[in-house]
C-alpha positions in Angstrom: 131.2 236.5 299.1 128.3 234.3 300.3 126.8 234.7 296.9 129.6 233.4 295.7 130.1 230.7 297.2 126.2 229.3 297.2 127.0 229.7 293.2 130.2 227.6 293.2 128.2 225.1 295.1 125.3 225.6 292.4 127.9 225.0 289.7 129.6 222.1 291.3 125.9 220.7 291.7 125.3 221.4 288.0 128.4 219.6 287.0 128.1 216.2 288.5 124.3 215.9 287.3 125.0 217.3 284.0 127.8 214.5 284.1 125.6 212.0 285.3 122.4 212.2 282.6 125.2 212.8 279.2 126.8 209.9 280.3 123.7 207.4 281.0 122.7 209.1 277.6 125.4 208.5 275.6 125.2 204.8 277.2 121.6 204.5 276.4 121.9 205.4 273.1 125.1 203.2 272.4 123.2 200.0 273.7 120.4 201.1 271.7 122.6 200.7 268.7 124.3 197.9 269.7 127.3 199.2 269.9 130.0 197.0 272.0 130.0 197.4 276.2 133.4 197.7 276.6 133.8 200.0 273.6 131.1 202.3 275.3 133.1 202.4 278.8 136.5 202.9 277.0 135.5 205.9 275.1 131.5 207.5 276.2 131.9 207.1 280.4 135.4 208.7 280.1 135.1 211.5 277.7 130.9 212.0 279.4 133.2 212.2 282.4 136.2 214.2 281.3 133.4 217.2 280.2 133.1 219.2 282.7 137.1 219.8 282.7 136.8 220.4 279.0 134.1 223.8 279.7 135.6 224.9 282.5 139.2 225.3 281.1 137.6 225.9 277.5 135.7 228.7 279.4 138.5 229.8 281.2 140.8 230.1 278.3 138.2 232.3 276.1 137.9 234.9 279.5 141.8 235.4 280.1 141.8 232.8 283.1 144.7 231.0 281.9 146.3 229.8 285.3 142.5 228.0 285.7 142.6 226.6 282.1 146.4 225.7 283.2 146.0 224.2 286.5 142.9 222.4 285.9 144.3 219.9 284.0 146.6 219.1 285.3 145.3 219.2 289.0 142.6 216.6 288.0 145.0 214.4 286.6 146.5 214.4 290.3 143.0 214.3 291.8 141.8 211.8 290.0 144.8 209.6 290.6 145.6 209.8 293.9 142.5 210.6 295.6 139.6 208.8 293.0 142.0 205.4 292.4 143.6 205.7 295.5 140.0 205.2 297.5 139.0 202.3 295.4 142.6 200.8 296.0 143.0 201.5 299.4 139.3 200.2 300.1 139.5 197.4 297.5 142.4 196.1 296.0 142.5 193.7 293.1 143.8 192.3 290.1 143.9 194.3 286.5 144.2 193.5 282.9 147.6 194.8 282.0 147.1 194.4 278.6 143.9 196.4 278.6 146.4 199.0 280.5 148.9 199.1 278.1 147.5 201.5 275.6 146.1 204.2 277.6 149.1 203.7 279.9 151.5 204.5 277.2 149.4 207.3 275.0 149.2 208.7 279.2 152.9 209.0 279.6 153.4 209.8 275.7 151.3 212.9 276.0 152.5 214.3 279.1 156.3 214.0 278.5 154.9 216.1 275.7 153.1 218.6 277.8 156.3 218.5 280.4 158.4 219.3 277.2 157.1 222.0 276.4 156.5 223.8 279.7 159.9 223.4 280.3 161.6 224.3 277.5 159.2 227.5 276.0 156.4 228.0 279.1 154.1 228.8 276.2 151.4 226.6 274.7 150.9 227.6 271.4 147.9 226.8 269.1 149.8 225.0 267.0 150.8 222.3 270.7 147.0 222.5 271.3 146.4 221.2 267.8 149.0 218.2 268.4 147.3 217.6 271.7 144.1 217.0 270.1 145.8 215.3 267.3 146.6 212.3 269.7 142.8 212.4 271.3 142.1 211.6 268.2 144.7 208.6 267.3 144.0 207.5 270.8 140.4 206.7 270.3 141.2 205.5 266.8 143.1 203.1 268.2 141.0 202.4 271.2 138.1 201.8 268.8 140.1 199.5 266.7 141.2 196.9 269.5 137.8 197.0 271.0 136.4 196.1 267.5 139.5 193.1 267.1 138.0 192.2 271.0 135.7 189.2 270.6 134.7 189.6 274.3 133.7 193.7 273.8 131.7 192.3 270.7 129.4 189.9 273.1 128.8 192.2 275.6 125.4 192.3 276.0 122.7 194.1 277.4 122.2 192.4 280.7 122.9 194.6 283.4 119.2 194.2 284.2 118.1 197.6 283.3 114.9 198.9 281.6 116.0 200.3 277.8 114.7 203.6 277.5 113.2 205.4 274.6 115.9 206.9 271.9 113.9 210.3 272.5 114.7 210.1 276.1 118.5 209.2 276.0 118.5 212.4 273.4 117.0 214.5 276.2 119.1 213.4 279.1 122.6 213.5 276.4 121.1 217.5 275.7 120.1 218.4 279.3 123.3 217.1 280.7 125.7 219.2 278.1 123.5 222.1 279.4 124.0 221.5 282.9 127.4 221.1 282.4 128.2 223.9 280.1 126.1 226.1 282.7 127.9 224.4 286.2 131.8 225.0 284.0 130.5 229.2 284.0 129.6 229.4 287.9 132.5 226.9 288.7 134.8 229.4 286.8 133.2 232.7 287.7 132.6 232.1 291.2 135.9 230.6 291.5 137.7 233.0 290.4 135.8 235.7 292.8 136.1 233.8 295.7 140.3 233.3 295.0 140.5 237.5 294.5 138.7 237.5 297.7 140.5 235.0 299.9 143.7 236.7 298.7 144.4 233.0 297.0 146.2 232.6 293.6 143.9 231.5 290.9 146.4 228.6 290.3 145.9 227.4 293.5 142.1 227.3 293.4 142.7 225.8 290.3 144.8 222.5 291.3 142.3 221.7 294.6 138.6 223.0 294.4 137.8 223.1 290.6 139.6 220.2 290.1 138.0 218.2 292.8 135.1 219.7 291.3 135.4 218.7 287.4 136.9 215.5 288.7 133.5 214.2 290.6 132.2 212.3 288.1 135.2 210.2 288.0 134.7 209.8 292.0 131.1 209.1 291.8 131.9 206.4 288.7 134.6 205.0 290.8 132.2 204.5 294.2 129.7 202.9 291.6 131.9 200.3 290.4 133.3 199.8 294.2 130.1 199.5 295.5 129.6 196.4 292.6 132.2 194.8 293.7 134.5 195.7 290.7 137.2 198.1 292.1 139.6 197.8 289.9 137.6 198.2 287.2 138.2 202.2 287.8 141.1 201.9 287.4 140.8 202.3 283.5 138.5 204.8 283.2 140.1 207.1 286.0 143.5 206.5 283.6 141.5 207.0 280.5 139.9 210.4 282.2 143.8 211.1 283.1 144.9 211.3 279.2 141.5 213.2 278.6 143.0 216.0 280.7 145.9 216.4 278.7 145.0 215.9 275.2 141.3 217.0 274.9 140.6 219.4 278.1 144.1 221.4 277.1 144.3 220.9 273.7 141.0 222.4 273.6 141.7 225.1 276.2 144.7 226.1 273.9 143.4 225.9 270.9 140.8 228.4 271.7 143.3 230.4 273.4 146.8 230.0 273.9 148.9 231.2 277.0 151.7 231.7 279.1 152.3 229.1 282.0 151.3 232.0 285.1 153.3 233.2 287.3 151.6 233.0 290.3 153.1 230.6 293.0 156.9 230.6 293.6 158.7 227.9 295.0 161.9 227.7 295.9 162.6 231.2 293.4 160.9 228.9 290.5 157.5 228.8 289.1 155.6 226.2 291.7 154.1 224.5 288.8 157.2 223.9 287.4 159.1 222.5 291.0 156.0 220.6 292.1 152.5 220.2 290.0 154.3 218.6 287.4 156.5 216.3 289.1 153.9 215.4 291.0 151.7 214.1 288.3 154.4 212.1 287.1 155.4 210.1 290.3 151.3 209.7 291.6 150.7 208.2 287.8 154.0 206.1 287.9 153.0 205.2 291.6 149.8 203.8 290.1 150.4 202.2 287.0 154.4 200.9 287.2 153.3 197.7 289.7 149.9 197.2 287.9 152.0 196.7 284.8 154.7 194.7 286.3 152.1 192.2 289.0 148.9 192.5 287.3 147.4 193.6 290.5 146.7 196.4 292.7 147.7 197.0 296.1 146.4 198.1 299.3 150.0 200.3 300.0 150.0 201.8 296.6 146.1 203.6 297.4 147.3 204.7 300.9 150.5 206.5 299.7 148.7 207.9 296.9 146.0 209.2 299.5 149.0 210.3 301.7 150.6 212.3 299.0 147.3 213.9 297.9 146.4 215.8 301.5 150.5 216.9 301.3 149.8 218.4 297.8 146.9 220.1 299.0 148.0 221.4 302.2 151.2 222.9 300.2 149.0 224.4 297.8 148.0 226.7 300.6 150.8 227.0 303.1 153.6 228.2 299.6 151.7 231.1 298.9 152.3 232.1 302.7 155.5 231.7 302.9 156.2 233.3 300.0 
């Protein structure tokens, strides 16, 4: 068990640096190029950040561990939302482009009323839903690309955030190294994970929807603290959205693609399928929470972070009480 755990922590560790090196590769190598700053944040921070979710459900999915591949997903979108955003809102409020929103916002709510669809209706994800999940990753960043391109701001960004270029050879290494450490961190995460829930006598969903996501969704956190610290809050607020639509489109349209699978049948609530009576509805109303007023005022506020926050520690404290009183 103790071995077990030290790995989780080693895979957790693995993760978060292997996150950390692909993205500042990726960046490098996109500056290097010449490639616009915004355009680099929109698309390489979120998907560098959205990897490790990606391998670990990917992985899960090819060894039979649907309910991780399943509640990964779509417990980082409710990690990332509110616990990551609801930190930088709660600590530092501010205002937001609402037409930069607008896009992401809507392919967000597009996809999952999609995802929601189809859970309710059949509770299977087929290859062919996978496909159409990775089918809009890919008109999402199509488009993405295209306004960034039409933006004459994105195409002016320059290179002045005051640090030293480095060498193409070395942004190659660290983009290499980093898929490694994250390919290697998603097998101990899911692994170790899964041994540890068999052990505790916890469902796998469970583990799924509070540790790995927490887990997978540290990069986010860590990008989120960065821009807090730099006095730019709110500008996490797009890529945690960004990472969000990530979740559903690439890091389970991949995961089904490769495999496809039954919602599980693990937790009950209520005589239903707890994923069905809670995750999901959950997801909805902590995304709606976030994004409705942004939309509507152009601005964040400090009320919206601290209910978000609120409703995360409920969603996690249920996540272990429901299995005990079923």
């Amino acid at each position: 068990m103790l071995k077990a755990v030290l790995l989780f922590a080693l895979g957790l560790v693995a993760l978060i640096k292997g996150g950390d090196w692909f993205v500042d590769g990726a960046t490098g190598i996109a500056r290097r190029f010449h490639l616009p700053e915004l355009l680099i944040g929109a698309t390489v921070v979120s998907i560098g950040t959205t990897l490790p979710e990606v391998m670990v459900s990917a992985t899960a999915a090819l060894e039979g561990s649907s309910s991780i591949a399943y509640g990964n997903a779509i417990g980082s979108v409710i990690c990332n939302t509110s616990l990551i955003a609801a930190i930088t809102v709660a600590v530092k409020p501010g205002k937001v482009d609402r037409k930069a929103l607008r896009t992401p916002v809507f392919f967000f709510f597009l996809a999952s009323v999609f995802y929601a669809a189809v859970a309710y209706t059949t509770g299977f994800f087929s290859r062919a839903v996978g496909v159409i999940l990775l089918a809009g990753f890919v008109v999402y960043m199509v488009v993405t690309v295209l306004q960034m391109k039409g933006s004459p701001a994105a195409s002016e960004a320059g290179d002045d955030s005051g640090e030293k270029e480095r060498p193409v050879w070395l942004n190659l290494v660290m983009l290499v190294v980093g898929a490694a450490l994250i390919a290697i961190g998603a097998r101990l995460l899911v692994d170790n994970g899964t041994l540890i829930a068999r052990a505790l006598g916890v469902p796998e969903t469970v583990i799924a929807l509070t540790f790995v996501a927490l887990g997978t969704s540290l990069p986010e956190l860590v990008t989120a603290i960065t821009s807090l610290a730099k006095g730019h809050g709110a500008l996490s607020l797009g890529n945690v959205i960004g990472a969000n639509l990530f979740n559903l489109v690439l890091v389970s349209g991949m995961a089904i693609t490769v495999t496809p699978f039954q919602i599980p049948e693990g937790v009950q609530l209520m005589g239903h399928n707890a994923s069905l009576v809670m995750d999901i509805p959950v997801m909805f109303i902590v995304m709606l929470l976030l994004t409705v007023p942004a939309l509507i005022k152009g601005k964040l506020s400090r009320w919206q972070g601290v209910t978000l926050l609120a409703i995360y520690a409920a969603f996690c404290g249920l996540q272990f009480v429901i299995p005990m009183l079923g």
